[in-house]
N, C-alpha and C positions, 0 to 999 in steps of 0.2 A: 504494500500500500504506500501510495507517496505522499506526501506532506498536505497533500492539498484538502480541504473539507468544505461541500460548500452544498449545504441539505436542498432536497427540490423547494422543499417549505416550511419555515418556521416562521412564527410570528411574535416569538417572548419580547421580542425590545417593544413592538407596539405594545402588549398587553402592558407593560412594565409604564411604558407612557400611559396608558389610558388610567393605572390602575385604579385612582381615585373618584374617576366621573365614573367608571363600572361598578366599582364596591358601591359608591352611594345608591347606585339604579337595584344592585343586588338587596341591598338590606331593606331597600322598600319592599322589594317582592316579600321577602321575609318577614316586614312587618306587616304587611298587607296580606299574606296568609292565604294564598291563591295563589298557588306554584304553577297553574296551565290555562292558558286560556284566560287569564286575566288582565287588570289595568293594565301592563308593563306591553301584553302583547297588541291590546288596544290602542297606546298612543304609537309601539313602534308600525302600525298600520297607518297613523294619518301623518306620521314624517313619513312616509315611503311615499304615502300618496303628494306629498306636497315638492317632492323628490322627481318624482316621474309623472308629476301630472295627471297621475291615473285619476277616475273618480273614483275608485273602487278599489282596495287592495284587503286583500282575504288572507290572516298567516294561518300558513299549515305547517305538517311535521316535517317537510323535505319538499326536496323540488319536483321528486316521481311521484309522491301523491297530487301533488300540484299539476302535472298536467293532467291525472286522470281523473281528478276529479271537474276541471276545468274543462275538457273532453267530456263529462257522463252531464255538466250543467249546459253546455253547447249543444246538446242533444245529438249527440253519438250514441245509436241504437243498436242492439245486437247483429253483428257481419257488417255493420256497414263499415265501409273501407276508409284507408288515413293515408297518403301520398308522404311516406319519410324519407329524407337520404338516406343513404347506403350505407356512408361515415357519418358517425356520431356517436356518441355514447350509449348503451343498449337501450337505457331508458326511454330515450326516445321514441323509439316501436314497443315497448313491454310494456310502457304504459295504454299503449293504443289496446294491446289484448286484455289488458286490466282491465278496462274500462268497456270492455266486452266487443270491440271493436276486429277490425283486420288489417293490420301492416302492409301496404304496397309501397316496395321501394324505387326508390326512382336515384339516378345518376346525379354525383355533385357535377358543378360547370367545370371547364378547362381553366386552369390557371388559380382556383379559388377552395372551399369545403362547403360553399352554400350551395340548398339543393338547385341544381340545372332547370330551370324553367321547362326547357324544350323538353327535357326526359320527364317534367309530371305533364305536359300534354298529352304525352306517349303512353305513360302507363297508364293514367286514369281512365276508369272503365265506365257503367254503367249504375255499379253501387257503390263507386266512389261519391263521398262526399264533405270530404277533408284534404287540407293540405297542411303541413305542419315542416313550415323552416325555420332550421335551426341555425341561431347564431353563434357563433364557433370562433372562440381562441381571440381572435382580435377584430373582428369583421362579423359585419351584419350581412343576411344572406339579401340578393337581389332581389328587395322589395318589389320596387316600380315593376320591374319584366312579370314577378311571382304574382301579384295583387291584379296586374291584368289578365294572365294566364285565367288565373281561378275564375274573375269576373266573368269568362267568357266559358267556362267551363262551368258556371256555377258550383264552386265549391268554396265553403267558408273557411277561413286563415285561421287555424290557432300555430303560435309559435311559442316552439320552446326555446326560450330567452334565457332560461336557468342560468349561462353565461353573462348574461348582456347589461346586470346593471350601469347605468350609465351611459350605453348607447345610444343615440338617437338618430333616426332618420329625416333629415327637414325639418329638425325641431322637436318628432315625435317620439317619444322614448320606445326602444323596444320593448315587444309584448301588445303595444297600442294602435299596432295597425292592422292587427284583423280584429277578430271578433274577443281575443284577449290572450295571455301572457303568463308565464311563470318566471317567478325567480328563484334561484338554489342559493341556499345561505352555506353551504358543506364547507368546513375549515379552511377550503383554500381559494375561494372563493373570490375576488375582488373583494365584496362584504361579505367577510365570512365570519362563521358564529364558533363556538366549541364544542358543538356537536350539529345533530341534524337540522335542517327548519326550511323553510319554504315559504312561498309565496304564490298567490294567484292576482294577477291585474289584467283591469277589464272596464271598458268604460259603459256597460250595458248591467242595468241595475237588475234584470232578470237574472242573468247569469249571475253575479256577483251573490243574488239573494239564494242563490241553489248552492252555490258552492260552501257560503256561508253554516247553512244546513245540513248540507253533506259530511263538513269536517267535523259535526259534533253530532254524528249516529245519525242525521237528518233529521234534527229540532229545528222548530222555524221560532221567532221571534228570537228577542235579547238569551243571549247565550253567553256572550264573552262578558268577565269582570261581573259574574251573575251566579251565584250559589243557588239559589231555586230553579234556573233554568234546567238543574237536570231533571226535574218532574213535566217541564213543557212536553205535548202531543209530540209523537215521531211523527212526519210525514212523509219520508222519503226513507229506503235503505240506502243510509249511509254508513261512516266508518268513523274510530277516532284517530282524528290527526290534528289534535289542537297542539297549536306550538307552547312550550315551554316557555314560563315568563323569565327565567334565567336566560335560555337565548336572545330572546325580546332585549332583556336589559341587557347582556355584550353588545348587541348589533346596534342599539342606541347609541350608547357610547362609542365604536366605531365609524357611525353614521357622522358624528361628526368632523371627520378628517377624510372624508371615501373623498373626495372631490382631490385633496393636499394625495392620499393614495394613487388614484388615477393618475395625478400628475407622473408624480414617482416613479410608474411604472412603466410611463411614456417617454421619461428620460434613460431609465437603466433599457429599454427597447433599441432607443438611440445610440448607445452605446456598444449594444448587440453588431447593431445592422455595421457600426462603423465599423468594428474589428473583422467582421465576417462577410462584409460586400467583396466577390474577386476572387474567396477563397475559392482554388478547384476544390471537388467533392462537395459541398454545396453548393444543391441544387437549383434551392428556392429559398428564400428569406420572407417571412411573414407582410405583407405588405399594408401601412397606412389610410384604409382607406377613409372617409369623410361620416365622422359618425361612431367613428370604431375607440373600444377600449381593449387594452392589452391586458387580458386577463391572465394567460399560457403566451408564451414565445416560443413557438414553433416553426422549428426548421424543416427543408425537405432535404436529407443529404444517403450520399454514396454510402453502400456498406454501412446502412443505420445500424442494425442490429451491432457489428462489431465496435463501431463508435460509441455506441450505449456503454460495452463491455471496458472500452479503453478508457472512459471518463469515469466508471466507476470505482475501474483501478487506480485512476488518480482523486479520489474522494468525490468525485461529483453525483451529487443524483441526478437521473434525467427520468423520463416518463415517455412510454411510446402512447400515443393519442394516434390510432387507435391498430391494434396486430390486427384485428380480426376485421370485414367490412358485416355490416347488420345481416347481408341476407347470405351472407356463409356462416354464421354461428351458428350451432349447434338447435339450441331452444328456438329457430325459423328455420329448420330444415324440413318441413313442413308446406313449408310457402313452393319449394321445390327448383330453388334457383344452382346454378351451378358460377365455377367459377370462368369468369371471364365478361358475366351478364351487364356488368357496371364497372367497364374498366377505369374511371377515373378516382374512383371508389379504392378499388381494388391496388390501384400505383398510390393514393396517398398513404397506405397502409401498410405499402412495403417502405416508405421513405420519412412518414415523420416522425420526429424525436423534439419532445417538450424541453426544455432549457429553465434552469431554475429562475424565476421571476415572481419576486415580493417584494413590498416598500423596506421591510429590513434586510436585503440582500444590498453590500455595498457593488461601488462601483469599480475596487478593487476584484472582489469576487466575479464580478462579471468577465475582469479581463483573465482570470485566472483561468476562467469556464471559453475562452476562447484560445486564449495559448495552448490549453490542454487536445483542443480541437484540431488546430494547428497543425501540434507537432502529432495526431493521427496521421494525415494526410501529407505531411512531410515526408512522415514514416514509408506511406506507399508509390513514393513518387521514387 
């Protein structure tokens, strides 16, 4: 092992800064005596909404409950079909069967991870009646082309944004420009919590008021920051996935620096691109587009998998996003795709490799995590 140590993801120096505005958010929950689903998860829902403009923001326990139940309030009815990429995280389709649905995947575009417009003309069928793109790593997927497509296909947008806080398209935060949106709060998160939590935004008060219901066994009326709401009528089989007011209060108190974070992340990005523009063996470098936060810095490069292996023997963590494409894993073998069906899918999966990127990661470390890159491909020249 060589000297060098430099984790995918820690975040002890933030927590170490925040620690005071968090303890105080924590002892309230604790003297407030309503550990889920309470006051702390109640206001960190009207800063999110005042964040992203949502009118609606719904917290759950994660961000896969988050699309599925956002999917079962959008009226996704049993077999009806959901247009995903091919790359993404599994969630992305497994929520769709959660939620009683059927995964059809369709190709990312050339050059980018957002789903290919042209591939969900193609694949969508007859009981298609979803589209669901996902924004991914630093880049929002092709709204304008995706939102026409659908209009003309009739099929309603939900996106999974679970990435994307902070993103905006024209202003519009993502999540808010189809019919609504998730965010994933998972520890590494841009906003990330210390365990799991979620989000659903949406600017359509039907939807908003089912999902609402849904995260609490499907009770209608006051439920959160409400001790008798567990005797409210069921109306709907729903599930529990009320978020935790301990996450509520971490995410509060990092709510306040997410924007100083963002920044951070787009300068140590900078500093990426500058070391690693020109090198042979990579491929591709993550590209800036208008709108975009740099959640993951991910690269496309030569001999990923042994480059994984050489950074780790020089203390680096890295992350491959993603080995496998959606409709060759195992639990869709089902669907009945073989390999070759989505090749753009298919070539991002033998080529990228995540780069450690957090607001405590110096800009030392970063150059460490590129000389180490370097001297790979020094090595095979």
């Amino acid at each position: 092992m060589g000297t060098l140590s430099v984790p995918f993801h820690v975040q002890s120096a933030t927590f170490a800064e925040l620690w005071p505005t968090t303890r105080r958010h924590i002892v309230d929950v604790i003297e407030n005596g309503k550990y889920s689903h309470g006051h702390k998860v109640a206001r960190l829902e009207s800063a999110l909404a005042a964040y992203t403009g949502a009118r609606f923001v719904i917290g759950v326990n994660s961000g896969t409950d988050a699309l599925v139940l956002l999917l079962r309030a959008a009226g996704l009815r049993p077999g009806d079909e959901v247009v995903v990429p091919a790359f993404s995280f599994v969630a992305s389709a497994s929520s769709v069967v959660l939620a009683g649905g059927r995964p059809v995947f369709a190709d990312i575009e050339p050059g980018g991870y957002g789903v290919d417009p042209a591939s969900v003309a193609r694949v969508a069928g007859e009981r298609t009646r979803f589209v669901m793109p996902v924004h991914l790593f630093s880049q929002l997927a092709d709204m304008d082309a995706l939102l026409d497509v659908s209009r003309g296909l009739g099929l309603a947008v939900v996106e999974d944004s679970a990435e994307a806080i902070g993103m905006r398209h024209r202003g519009t935060h993502a999540g808010l420009l189809g019919v609504g949106g998730v965010l994933s709060f998972f520890p590494t998160k841009t906003l990330g919590a210390i365990g799991d939590a979620g989000a659903v935004l949406t600017d359509d008060p039907r939807i908003a008021g089912v999902v609402d219901a849904l995260r609490h066994h499907g009770r209608f009326g006051r439920t959160i920051d409400n001790f008798p709401g567990i005797s409210t009528e069921t109306g709907l089989p729903g599930i529990n996935s009320k978020m935790d007011d301990i996450q509520a209060a971490v995410l509060l108190a990092k709510l306040t620096r997410l924007d100083a974070d963002i920044a951070r992340r787009a300068r140590l990005a900078a500093r990426y691109a500058e070391s690693l523009t020109g090198l042979p063996g990579v491929r591709k470098l993550p590209e800036a587009r208008p709108g975009g936060v740099f959640y993951v810095y991910v690269i496309e490069a030569e001999a990923r998998d042994e480059l994984a292996a050489h950074l780790s023997a020089r203390g680096v963590q890295t992350e491959v996003y993603y080995p496998v494409p959606l409709h060759l894993q195992p639990c869709f073998r089902y669907l009945g795709h073989r390999s070759g069906d989505f090749p753009n899918a298919e070539a991002a999966c033998r080529h990228t490799l995540a780069l450690p990127l957090y607001p405590d990661l110096s800009e030392a470390d970063v150059e460490k995590v590129c000389g180490a890159i370097r001297d790979f491909y020094r090595g095979r020249s």
